[in-house]
C-alpha positions in Angstrom: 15.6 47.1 -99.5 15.5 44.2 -102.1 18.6 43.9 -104.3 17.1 45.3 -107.3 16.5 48.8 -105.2 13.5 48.4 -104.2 11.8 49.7 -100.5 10.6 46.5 -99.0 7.5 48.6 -97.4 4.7 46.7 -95.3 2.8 47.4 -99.2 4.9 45.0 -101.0 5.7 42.8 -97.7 2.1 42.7 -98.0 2.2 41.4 -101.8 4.8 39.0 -101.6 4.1 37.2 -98.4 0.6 38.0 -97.6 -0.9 40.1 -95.3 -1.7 37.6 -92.7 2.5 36.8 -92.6 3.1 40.7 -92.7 1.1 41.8 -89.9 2.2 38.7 -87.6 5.9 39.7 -88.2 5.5 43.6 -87.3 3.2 42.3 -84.3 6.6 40.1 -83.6 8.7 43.7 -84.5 6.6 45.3 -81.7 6.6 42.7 -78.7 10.1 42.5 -79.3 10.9 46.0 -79.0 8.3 45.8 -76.0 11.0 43.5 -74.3 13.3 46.2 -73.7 16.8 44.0 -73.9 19.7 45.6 -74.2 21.7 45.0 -77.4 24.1 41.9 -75.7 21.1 40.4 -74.8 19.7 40.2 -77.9 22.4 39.0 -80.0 22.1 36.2 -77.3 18.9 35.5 -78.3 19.7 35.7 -82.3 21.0 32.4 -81.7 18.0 30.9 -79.8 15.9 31.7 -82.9 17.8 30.4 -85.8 18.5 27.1 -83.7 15.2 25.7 -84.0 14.8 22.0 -85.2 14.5 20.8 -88.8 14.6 17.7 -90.4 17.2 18.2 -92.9 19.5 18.8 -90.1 22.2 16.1 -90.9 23.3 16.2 -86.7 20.3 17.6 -84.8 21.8 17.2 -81.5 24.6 19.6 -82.0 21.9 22.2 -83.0 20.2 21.5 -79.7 23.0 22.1 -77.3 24.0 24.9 -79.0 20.5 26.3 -78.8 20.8 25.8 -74.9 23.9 26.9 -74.3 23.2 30.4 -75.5 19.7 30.2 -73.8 21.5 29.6 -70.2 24.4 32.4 -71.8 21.2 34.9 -72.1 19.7 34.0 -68.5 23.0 34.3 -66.8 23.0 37.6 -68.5 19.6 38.4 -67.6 20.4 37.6 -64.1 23.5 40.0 -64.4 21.6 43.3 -65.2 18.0 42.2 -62.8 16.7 40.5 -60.2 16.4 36.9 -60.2 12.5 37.0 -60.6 12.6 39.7 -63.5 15.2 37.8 -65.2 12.7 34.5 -65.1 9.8 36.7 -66.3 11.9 38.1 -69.0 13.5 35.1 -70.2 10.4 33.3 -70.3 8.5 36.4 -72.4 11.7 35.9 -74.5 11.3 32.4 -75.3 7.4 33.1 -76.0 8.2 36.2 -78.9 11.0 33.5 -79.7 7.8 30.6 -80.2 5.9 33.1 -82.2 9.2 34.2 -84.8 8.8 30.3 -85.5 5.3 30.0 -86.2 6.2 33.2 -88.5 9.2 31.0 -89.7 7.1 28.3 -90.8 4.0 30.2 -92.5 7.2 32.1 -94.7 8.8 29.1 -95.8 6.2 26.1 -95.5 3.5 28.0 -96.0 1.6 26.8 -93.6 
């Protein structure tokens, strides 16, 4: 809901950021949901996704091991909860929707 009461439905997603941007975040949505994480792992992987590089970053390299300390937090949790070979597959199809949310990232807000 936007602040001025609004519904922000897939309609006026659809108007404001195109419909290209719109249907690549619900197809993000839906292999999220696909992943079937429980709800500690993905608040490790929130992390993960807002830790991506930028320019503007005024210490880059704090950013980055930050990033990969909650990316070996999530695969020791991973590990936790499934087998070791799961866990790889999992992590890794985490880190792919993760690669897709920043293409999405960049089309919003560079328009790319």
């Amino acid at each position: 809901m936007t602040p001025n009461g609004l519904q922000y439905t897939r309609y006026f997603m659809n108007k404001f950021i195109g419909k290209t941007t719109t249907d690549a975040l619900h197809k993000f949505s839906e292999r999220l949901h696909t992943l079937n994480i429980t709800q500690i792992e993905h608040s490790l992987m929130i992390p993960i996704v807002i830790c991506q590089p930028d320019p503007q970053l005024t210490d880059p390299e704090t950013v980055h091991v930050i990033k990969h300390c909650y990316m070996y937090a999530l695969y020791i949790q991973l590990c936790s909860t499934r087998t070791e070979d799961e866990a790889k597959i999992l992590f890794n199809n985490i880190l792919e929707v993760n690669l897709n949310f920043v293409e999405i990232y960049l089309r919003i807000f560079f328009l790319l």
